[in-house]
N, C-alpha and C positions, 0 to 999 in steps of 0.2 A: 218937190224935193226938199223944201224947208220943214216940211211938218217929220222928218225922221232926225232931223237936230232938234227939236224944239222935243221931240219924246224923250230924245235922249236926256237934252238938259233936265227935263222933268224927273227922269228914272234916275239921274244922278241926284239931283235934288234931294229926292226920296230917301235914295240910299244915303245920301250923307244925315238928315236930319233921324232916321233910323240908329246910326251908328251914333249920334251923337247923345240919343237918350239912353243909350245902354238897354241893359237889360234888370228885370226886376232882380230884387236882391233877396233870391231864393234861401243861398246858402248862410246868409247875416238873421236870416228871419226864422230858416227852421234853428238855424243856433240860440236865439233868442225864444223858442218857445221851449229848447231842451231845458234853457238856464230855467224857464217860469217853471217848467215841470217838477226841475229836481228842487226849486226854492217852493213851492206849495209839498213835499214830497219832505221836506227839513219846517213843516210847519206857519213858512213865512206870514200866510194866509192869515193867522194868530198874534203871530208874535212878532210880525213884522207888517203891519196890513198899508201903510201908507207908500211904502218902497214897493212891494207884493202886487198894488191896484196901478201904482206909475210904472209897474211893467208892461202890467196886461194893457193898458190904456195906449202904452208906447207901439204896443204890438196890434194895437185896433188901430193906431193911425197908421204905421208904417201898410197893412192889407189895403187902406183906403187910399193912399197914394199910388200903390202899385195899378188899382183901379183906375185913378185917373191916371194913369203911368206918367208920375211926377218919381222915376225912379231913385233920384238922387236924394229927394225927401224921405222915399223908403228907406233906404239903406240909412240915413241917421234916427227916421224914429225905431228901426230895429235892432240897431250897435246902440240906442239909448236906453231900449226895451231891456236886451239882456245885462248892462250896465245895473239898471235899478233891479234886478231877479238877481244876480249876482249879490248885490248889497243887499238883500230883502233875506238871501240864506243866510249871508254871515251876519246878519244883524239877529233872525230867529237865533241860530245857533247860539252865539252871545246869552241875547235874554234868557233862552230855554235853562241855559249852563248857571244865570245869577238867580233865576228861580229857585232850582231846583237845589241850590246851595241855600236859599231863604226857605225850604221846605224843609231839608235837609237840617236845621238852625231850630226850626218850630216845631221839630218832628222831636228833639231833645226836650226842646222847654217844656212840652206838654210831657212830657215822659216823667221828666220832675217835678209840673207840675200832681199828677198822678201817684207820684211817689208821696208831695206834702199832704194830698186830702187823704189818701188811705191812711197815713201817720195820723193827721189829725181827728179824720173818723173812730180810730182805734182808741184814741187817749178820750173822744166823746161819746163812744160806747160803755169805758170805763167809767165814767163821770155822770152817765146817768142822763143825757141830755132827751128833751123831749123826743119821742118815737115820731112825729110827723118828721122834727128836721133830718133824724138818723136815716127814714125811710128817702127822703128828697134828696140827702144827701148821697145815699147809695144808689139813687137811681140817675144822678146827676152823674157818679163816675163812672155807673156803667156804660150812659151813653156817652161821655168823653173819651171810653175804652173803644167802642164801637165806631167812633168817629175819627180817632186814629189809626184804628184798620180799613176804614173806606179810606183815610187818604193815603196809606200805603198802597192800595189796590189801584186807586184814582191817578198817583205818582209812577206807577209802573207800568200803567196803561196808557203813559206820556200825558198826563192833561194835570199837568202842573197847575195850573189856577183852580182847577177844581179842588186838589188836593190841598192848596194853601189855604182855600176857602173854609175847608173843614175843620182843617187844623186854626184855624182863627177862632173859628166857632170854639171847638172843644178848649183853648187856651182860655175864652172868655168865659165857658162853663164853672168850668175849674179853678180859678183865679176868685168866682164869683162863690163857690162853695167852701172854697177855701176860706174868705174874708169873713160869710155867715156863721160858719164852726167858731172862726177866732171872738168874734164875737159874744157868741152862746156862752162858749169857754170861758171870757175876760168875767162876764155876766155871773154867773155862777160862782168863779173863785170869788169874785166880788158879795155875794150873796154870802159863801162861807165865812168868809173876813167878817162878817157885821155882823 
């Protein structure tokens, strides 16, 4: 007759120690990988990579607690998971927005840069300047021309660093053909003077 108390104590046992670990934190965790979804989906992956990987990482340990069913552990590495993917989108979106205004910025400068070498090509065309600088120098703006339509293409195909890159490039073309004309040009009026 004692061994049907003693099950019971055990079955209640159970059940208490069952109820007391909960249950895995299913609905914290698939919320935590919609946030990673839509923040790798806004770029985070890029432009946010350090908040971006303290998600995914949050959401590898919160699976691996659920395994050892430490479920109370899960539910905060997956409320910390979608916390860091949360901050991982608004932090892309941010950067993507001061890029693309620093693209936006260069996509100008070169534009006038472009405006000063074909001016100064023209007045060194007049002038007579040696045919090697004239030909280097029109093959310099044409791929400065060239490299600002890849990074309008590069800009609107979302990959702002590509596109900044380019435009650095062509800035630094430009700025450098620019400098050799004025040169040629000083050199010359110089030569007419004497």
């Amino acid at each position: 007759m004692q061994v049907r108390p003693l099950r019971a104590s055990a079955l209640a046992l159970l059940l208490l120690l069952l109820t007391a670990c909960g249950t895995p934190p299913h609905k914290e965790m698939d919320q935590a990988q919609g946030a990673i979804d839509a923040a790798r989906a806004a770029g985070a992956e890029r432009y946010a990579a350090e908040e971006f990987t303290a998600a995914t990482a949050s959401l590898t340990a919160a699976t691996q607690a659920v395994d050892q069913r430490d479920y109370r552990l899960a539910l905060n590495h997956a409320l910390e998971s979608r916390e860091h993917a949360q901050n991982a989108a608004r932090i892309s979106a941010e950067t993507q927005g001061k890029l693309r205004a620093e693209v936006d910025r260069a996509t100008m400068e070169v534009s006038v840069l472009l405006t000063q070498a074909n001016g100064r090509l023209a007045t060194a065309e007049k002038t007579r300047l040696p045919r090697r600088l004239l030909t280097d120098t029109r093959r310099a703006i044409a791929t400065a021309t060239a490299e600002m339509q890849k990074a309008g293409v590069a800009s609107e195909a979302g990959d702002i660093v590509a596109a900044q890159a380019v435009l650095t490039s062509a800035k630094q073309r430009l700025s450098d053909v620019i400098a050799r004309l004025d040169t040629a040009l000083r050199a010359q009026n110089a030569r007419r003077r004497g």
